[in-house]
C-alpha positions in Angstrom: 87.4 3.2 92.1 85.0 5.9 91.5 81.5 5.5 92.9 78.2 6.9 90.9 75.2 8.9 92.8 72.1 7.0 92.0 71.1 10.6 90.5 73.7 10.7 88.2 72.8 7.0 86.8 69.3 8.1 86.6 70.5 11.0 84.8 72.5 9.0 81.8 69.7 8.1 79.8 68.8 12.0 79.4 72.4 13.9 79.6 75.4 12.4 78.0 77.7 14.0 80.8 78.0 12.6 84.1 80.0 12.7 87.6 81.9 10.2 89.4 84.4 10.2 92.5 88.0 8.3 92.7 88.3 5.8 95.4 91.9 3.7 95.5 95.1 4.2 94.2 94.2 1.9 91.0 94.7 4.9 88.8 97.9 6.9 90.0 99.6 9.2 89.4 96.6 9.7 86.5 93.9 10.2 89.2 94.1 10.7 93.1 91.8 9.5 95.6 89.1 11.8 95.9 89.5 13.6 92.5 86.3 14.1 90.6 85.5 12.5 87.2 83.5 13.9 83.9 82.3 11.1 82.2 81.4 11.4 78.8 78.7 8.1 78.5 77.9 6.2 75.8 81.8 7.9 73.9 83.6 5.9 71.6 86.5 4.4 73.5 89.9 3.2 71.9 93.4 2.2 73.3 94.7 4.6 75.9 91.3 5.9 76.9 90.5 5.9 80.7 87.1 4.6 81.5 84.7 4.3 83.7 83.3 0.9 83.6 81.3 -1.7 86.0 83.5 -4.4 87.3 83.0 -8.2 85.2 81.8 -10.2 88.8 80.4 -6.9 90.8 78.6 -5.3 88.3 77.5 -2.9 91.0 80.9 -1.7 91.5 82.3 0.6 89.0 85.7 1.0 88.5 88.0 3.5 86.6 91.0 2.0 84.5 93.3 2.6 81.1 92.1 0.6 77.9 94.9 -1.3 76.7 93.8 -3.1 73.7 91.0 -4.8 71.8 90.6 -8.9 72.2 88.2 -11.3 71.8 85.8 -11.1 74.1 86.0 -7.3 75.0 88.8 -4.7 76.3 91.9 -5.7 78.2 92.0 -3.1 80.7 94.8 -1.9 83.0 95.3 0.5 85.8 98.0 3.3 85.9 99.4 1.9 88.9 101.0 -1.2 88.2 100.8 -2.7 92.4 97.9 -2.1 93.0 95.8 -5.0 91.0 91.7 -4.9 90.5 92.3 -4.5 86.5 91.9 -7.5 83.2 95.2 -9.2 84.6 92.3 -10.6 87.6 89.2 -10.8 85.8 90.1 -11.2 82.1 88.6 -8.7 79.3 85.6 -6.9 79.9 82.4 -7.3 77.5 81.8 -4.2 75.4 78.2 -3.4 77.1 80.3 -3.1 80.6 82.4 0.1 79.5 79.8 3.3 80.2 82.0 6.0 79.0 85.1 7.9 79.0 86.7 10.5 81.3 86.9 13.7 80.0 88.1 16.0 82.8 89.8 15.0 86.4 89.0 17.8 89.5 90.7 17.8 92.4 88.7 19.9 95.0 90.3 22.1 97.3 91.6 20.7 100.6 90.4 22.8 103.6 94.5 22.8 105.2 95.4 24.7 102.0 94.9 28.2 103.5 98.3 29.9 102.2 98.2 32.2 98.7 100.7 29.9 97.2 98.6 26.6 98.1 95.7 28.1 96.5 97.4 29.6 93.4 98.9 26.2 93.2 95.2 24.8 93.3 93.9 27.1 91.0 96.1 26.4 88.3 96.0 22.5 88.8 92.9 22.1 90.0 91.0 20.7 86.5 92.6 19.1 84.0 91.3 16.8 80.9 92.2 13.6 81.2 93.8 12.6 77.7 94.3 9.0 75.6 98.1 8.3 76.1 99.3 6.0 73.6 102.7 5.6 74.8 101.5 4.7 78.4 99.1 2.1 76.1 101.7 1.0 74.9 103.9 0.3 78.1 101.1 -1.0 79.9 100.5 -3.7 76.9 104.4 -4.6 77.9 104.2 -5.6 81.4 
């Protein structure tokens, strides 16, 4: 689940670009723990989107996860990883005004053990990445 600096919430109202960090496994093998998140605020979201969004009962806790679908009441949402719970199959759908925005971009920051040229080329090239709507992954998720 990705936690928010209080700087970066401050922030929302003036830039439409914010950061977040990955905490849990909710989201792989999208996201790792530790990646870093751009989130686009305020975006238009649609099925197969991943989004940042505060949690229905903790609505301090934000929490990253894979719009499904549209129902009444709000988005059915659903992590990548299938085991490892927290998503609508717990808590239902979640209200429109709870989803802040969409991820854009995924970082993975460089681990200080990576010292050898092939661990950092290896970085280099994989290091950012956008973070895209899958529709077939909507669609298998919408299965289970």
């Amino acid at each position: 689940m990705p936690e928010l600096s209080q700087e970066t919430e401050r922030g929302r109202a003036v830039l439409p670009f914010g950061g977040a960090e990955v905490r849990g496994p909710s989201m792989v093998p999208t996201l790792q723990h530790g990646d870093r998140l751009v989130v686009q605020y305020g975006a238009r979201v649609r099925p197969g989107d991943v989004v940042v969004l505060r949690h229905p009962f903790q609505q301090d806790l934000l929490v990253v996860k894979r719009i499904a679908e549209r129902r009444e009441g709000g988005w059915w949402v659903l992590g990548d990883n299938a085991y490892a719970g927290g998503d609508s199959t717990d808590y239902g759908t979640v209200p429109e005004d709870l989803v802040l925005g969409k991820v854009r971009l995924r970082y993975r920051p460089h681990l200080p053990g990576q010292r050898s040229p092939f661990a950092l080329v290896r970085w280099v090239l994989g290091a950012a990445r956008p973070v895209l709507s899958d529709r077939s992954a909507s669609r298998r998720l919408r299965a289970r």
